[in-house]
N, C-alpha and C positions, 0 to 999 in steps of 0.2 A: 504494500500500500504506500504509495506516495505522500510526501509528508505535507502534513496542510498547511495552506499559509494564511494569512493575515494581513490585510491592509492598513497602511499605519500612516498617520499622516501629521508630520513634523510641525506642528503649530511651534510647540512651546522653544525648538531651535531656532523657527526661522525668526521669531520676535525675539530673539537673544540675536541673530547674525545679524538682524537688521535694526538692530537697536531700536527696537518699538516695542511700544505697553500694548499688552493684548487690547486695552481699550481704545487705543491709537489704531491698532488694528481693524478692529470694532466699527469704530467711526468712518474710516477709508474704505472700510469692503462694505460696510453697509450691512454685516453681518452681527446679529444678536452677541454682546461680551458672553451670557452665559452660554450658549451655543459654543462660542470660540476656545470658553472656560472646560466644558463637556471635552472637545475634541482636544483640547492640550492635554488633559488630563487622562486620556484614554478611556472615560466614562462614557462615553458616546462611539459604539463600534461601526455605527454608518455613517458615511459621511454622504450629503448632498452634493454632487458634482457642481451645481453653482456655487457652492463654498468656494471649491476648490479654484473656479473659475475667477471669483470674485479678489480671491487672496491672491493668487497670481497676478491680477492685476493690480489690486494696491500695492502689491513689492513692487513689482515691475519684473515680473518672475515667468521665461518664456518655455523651460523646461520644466514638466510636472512633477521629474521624480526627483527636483526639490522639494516638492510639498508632500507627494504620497512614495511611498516604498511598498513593496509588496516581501516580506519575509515570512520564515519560520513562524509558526506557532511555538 
């Protein structure tokens, strides 16, 4: 059986690489802080592809697997 993986998606690094407060973030993707709070912390295991869309664009972010990874379980 092949090992299973898991989709992860780097909030809490890229507001640490980008020097931004999840709520700086918040405010520029137009994305809910607790929402953004959920997926930093790993409490939230689905993520909304417009999330994903919206954070790429407030970084200025053109490659995905800055923001999600796909690993191990």
């Amino acid at each position: 059986m092949p090992n299973e993986k898991q989709l992860v998606i780097h909030v809490r690094d890229l507001t640490q690489k980008h020097n931004i407060s999840l709520r700086e973030l918040s405010r520029q993707s137009g994305i809910d802080i607790a929402r953004l709070s959920e997926l930093a912390s790993g409490k939230r295991k689905r993520v909304n592809i417009d999330y994903v869309v919206r954070i790429a664009e407030a970084l200025n972010i053109s490659d995905i697997r800055e923001i999600l990874t796909l690993e191990d379980k």
